[in-house]
N, C-alpha and C positions, 0 to 999 in steps of 0.2 A: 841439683836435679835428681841425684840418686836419694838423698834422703828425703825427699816429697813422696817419691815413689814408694819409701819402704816404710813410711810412715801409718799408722795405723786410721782405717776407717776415710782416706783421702779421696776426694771426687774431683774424676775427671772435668775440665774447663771446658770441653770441646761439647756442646750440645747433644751429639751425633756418639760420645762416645759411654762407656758404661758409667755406672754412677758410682761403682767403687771399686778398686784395683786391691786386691788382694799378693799380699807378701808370699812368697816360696813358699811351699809344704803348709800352707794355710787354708782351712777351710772358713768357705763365705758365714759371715756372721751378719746378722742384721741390724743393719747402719741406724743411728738415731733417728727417730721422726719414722720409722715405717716400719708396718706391723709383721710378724714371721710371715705371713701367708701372704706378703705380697708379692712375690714372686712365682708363685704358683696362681697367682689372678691374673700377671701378667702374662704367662705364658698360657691360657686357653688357646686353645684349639677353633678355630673363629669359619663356620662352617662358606666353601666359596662357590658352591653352585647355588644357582638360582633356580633350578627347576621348582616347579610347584609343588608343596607339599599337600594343598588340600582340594575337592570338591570345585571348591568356590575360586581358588588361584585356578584350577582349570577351567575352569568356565570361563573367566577373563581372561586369561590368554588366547583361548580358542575363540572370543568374538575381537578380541583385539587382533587377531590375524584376520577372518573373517572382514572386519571393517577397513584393512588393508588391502585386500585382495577386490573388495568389489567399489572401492572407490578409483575416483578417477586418475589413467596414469600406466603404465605400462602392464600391472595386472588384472585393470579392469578390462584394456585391451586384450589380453589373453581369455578371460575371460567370453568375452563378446567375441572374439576367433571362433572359440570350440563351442558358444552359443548357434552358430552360423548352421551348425548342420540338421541339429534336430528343429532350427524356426527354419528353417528351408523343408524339413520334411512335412512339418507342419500345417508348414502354410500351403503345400501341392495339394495334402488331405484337403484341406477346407476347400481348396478349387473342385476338386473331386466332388465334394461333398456340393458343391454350389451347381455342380454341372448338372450332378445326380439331382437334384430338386428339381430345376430346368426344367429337366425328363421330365420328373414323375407331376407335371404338370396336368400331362396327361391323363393321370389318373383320379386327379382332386383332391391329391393333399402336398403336391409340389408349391401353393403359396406358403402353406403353413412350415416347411419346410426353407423354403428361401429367407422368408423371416427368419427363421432360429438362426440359420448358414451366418446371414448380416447381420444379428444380433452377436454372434458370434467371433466374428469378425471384427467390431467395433470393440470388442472384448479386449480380443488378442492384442490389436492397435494401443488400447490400454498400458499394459503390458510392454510393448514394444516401448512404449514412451519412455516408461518408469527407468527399463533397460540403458536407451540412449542416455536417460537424464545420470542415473547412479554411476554407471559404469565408462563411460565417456563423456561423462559434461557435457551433453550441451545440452546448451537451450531452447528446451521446447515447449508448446505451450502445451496445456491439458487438453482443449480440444472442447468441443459442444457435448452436452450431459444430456443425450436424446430424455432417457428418464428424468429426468425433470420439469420436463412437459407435461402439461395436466389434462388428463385423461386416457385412455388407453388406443382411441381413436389417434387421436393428435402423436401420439407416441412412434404407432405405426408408421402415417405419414410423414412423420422427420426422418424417420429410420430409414425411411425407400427414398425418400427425395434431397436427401441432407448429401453435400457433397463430400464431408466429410467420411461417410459410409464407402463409395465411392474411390474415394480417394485412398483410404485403408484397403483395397480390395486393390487398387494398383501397389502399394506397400507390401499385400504378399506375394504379389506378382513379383514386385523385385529382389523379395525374401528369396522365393526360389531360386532366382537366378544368382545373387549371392550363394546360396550353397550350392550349389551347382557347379559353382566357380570352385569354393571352396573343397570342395568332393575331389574334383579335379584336380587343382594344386597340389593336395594331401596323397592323391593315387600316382600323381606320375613323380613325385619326389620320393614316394617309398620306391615305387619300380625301381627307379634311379638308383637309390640305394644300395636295394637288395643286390642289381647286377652289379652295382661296384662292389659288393662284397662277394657275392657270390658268382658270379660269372666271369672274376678274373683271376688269374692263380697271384696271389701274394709273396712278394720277396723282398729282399732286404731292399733293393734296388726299386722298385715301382711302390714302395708300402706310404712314402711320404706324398708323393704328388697325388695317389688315391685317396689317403685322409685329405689334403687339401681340397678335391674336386669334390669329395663328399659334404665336408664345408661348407663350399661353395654354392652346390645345392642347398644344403640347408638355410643356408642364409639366401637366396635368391627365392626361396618358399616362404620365410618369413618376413619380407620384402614385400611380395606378394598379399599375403595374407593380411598386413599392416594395411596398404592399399584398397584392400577390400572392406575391412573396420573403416575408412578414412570414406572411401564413397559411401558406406552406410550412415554412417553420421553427418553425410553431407546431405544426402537425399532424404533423408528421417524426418529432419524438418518441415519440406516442402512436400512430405502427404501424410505426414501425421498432426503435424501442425494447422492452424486456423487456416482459411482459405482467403484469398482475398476478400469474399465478401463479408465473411468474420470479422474479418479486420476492418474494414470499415467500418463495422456496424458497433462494433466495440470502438471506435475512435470517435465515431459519433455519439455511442453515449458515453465517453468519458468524457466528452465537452459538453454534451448536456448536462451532465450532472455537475461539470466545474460552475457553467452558467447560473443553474439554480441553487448551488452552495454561495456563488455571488451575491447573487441576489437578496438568499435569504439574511447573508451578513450585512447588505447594504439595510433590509426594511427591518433588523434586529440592531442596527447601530440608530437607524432614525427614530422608532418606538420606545427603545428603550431610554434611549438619549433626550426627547424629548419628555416621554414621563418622570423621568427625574429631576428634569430642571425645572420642570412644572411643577411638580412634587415639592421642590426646595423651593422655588418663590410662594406657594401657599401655606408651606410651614412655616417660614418670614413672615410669612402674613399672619396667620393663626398664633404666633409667639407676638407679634406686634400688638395685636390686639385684647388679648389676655393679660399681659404687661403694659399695660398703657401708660404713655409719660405724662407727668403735671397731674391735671385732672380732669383726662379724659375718662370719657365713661366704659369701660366694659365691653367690648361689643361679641358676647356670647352665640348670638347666631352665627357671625360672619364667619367665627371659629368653625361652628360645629359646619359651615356650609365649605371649608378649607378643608376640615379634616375628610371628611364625604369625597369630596374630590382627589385629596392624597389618597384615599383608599381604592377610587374607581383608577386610579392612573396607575395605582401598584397594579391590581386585578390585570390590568391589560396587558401590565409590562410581561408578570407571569405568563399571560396567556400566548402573549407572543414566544416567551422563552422556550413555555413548551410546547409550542406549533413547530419551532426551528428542532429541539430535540428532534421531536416524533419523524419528521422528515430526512435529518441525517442518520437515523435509527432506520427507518427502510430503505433508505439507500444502501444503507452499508448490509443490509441482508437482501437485498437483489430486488425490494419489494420497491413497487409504485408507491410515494406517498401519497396520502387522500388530499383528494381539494382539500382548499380554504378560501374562505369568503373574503378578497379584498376589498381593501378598502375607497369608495366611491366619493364624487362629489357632492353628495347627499349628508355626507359624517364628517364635512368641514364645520357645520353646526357646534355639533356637539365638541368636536376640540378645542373651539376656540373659547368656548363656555368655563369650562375650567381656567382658564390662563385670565380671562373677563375676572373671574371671580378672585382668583390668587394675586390682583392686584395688574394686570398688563390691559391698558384701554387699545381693545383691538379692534377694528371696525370690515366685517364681510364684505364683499360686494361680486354675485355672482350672478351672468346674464344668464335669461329664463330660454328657457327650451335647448338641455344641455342633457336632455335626456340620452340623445343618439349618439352623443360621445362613447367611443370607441373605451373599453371597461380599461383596456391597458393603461389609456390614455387619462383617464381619469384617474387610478391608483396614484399613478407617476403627479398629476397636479394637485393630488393632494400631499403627494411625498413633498414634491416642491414648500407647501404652504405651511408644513410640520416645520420641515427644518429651518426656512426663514424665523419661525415665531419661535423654535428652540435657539436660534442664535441672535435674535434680540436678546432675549431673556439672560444669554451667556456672555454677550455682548455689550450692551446698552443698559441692561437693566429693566426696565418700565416706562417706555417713553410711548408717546403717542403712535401705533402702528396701522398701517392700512395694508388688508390682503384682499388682491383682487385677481376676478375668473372671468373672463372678456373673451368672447369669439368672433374674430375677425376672417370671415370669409371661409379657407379650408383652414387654419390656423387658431390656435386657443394658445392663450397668452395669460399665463399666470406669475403677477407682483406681488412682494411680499417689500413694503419700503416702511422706515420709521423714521420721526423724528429725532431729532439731538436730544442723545440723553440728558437730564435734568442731574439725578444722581448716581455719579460713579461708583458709589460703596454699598451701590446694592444690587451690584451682577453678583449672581451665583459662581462666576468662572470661566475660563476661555477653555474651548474644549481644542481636538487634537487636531483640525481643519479635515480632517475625514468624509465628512459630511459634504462640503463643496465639492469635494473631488468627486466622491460615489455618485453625486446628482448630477454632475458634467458626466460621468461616464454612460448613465443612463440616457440622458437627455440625446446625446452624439448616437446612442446606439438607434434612436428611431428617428433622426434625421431632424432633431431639433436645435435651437439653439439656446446657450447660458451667458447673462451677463449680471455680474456683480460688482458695484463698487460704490463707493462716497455720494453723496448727493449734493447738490450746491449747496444745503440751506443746512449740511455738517450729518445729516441722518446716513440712513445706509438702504440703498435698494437691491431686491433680488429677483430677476425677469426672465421665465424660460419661456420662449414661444414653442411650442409644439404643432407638427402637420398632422391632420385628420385625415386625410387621404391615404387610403392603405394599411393605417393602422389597426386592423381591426384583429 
């Protein structure tokens, strides 16, 4: 053990301990494998405060405490405390100020002043929100954008009749009386104070239970003051926030608008669904013809009369894709989309033209004086007649089809039935059953009924009866 130790250039086994033990009256020499100067690298000076050295490290510190202090949590609470007094003096001005208008009604320029006062107000209310939202979380809503109403007239009258105005104008009513409160907690807890300090002579013997009752106030003021933040945020909601009939009316059009997003996916899965499969048995067709097996002839029209029709059924599909565009595009910027011309019992013609031509024997039949049909009513039977001939085609293939439009007293009764397909290997595909389902939802929503299934003779029938009565 003694001569390990006294042995020249030996390292310590111990991790933790030096890397080489030097002999009596010997100075440190540098061990194989490391350079003189490393020991002086090792031993820098490694600087241990963090304060900021530059511009830019103060600037991020200072919004990194900033984004501390006014988020939600006990310093935005503080915060919204020592807010309390000057949006309490604030808001007594604007009553001032609104009273003072009142008056000077009198003299013919107190409306113009009442407006600026409410405008004014609806300002503040602003403000208050952003307050409640940043600095105590909650949640609240933005509230009605009088400016946004188009024109200067219409702006006025939301401004005076809008309950939300109104309602803001009860919010600095409450503002006052929060600092009001506020005022008063802060006065009689320094009084409090001060006579404990000052109004009683100090000694060794009374100096503890005085810090304790001093304390005690202080913590019974900030108790207080917690309380007052807690009613602020509780009430903030309920007059700064939508009104009830806000909320209706916003409840109502978010279900109108879920409705017409419905919708437009239901007539964007039936158009486009059916121009493609139409699409794909004309170009079967158009490739059948042009490749002809044995020694059939040619048949170069029939072609060029498939491709025409692939082209009219793309055209559409587009057209439909960008009608669904343009309408979730103004919806989602608050705007009304523009009509569109549905589709009638008059453009069952022309569908089934194509589908004739691309090889499906489909045969019309619709009763005469079907003018007065109700337009909903009509879109919906010809939706019905689309998606039957697109699930032949997905289905069946090409087999003998009969689509019929029958009115029976207050009731229209549209079939879509086909014969047993012939050839299996010339459906386009089975699609996702989406389509049966979207047209039973339709069908139930105006009071109609849906039946689909087998037929005796092996074909497939599709029969919604629909009421005329009321539907218009």
């Amino acid at each position: 053990m003694i001569s390990s130790v006294s042995a020249p250039d030996v390292r310590a086994d111990h991790p933790a301990g030096p890397t080489w033990l030097p002999r009596l009256g010997e100075a440190r020499s540098t061990p194989t494998g490391e350079s003189p100067d490393g020991a002086e690298r090792q031993d820098r000076s490694v600087p241990t405060t963090t304060f900021p050295r530059s511009a830019a490290e103060i600037g991020l510190a200072l919004r990194a405490v900033l984004v501390t202090a006014v988020s939600p949590g006990w310093p935005g609470r503080i915060l919204y405390a020592l807010a309390m007094l000057p949006a309490g003096a604030l808001g007594l001005a604007l009553y001032a100020a609104l009273f003072g208008s009142v008056v000077a009604v009198v003299y013919g320029i107190g409306l113009l002043l009442i407006l600026l006062v409410l405008a004014t107000i609806r300002g503040v209310a602003g403000l208050e929100r952003r307050m409640l939202r940043t600095l105590l979380g909650v949640d609240i809503t933005t509230g009605e954008r009088v400016r946004r109403q188009p024109g200067v007239r219409a702006r006025v009258r939301r401004l005076v009749t809008s309950a939300g105005t109104w309602r803001a104008v009860g919010w600095l009513g409450a503002r006052v009386l929060l600092g009001a409160a506020t005022l008063a907690v802060l006065f009689f807890a320094t009084v409090f104070c001060v006579a404990l300090r000052f109004g009683i002579d100090w000694n060794v013997l009374n100096a503890l239970p005085l810090l304790a009752l001093m304390a005690a106030v202080v913590l019974v003021a900030l108790l207080l003051l917690d309380l007052l933040v807690r009613l602020a945020a509780s009430v903030g909601p309920r007059l700064l926030g939508d009104g009830a009939e806000q909320q209706i009316a916003a409840l109502r059009s978010s279900g109108r608008r879920l409705a017409d997003r419905n919708r437009l996916a239901r007539d964007l899965h039936d158009t486009i669904g059916h121009a493609l499969t139409a699409s794909l048995l004309q170009a079967t067709a158009a490739r059948r013809t042009l490749s002809p097996a044995g020694d059939a002839p040619v048949q170069a029209e029939f072609a060029r009369q498939a491709l025409q029709h692939i082209e009219t059924n793309t055209r559409a599909a587009l057209a439909e894709l960008d009608r669904a565009l343009t309408v979730l595009r103004a919806e989602d910027d608050g705007r009304d989309p523009a009509p569109f011309a549905a589709p009638a019992l008059a453009d069952l013609e022309e569908l089934l033209a194509g589908l004739r031509d691309g090889g499906l024997p489909v045969a019309l039949t619709v009763d005469a004086g079907l003018d007065d049909v109700p337009h909903a009513v009509q879109e919906l039977a010809y939706r019905v007649v689309q998606e039957g001939t697109t699930n032949v085609l997905r289905h069946a293939g090409t087999p003998l089809t009969v689509a019929q439009v029958l009115r029976s007293g207050d009731t229209l009764a549209v079939s879509v039935s086909n014969e047993r397909p012939d050839q299996q290997d010339s459906r386009p595909g089975p699609g996702g059953g989406r389509g049966l389902a979207g047209l039973h939802e339709r069908t139930a929503a105006v009071g109609g009924t849906l039946t689909a299934g087998p037929t005796p003779r092996g074909g497939f029938e599709l029969c919604v009866v629909l009421p005329l009565a009321g539907a218009a």
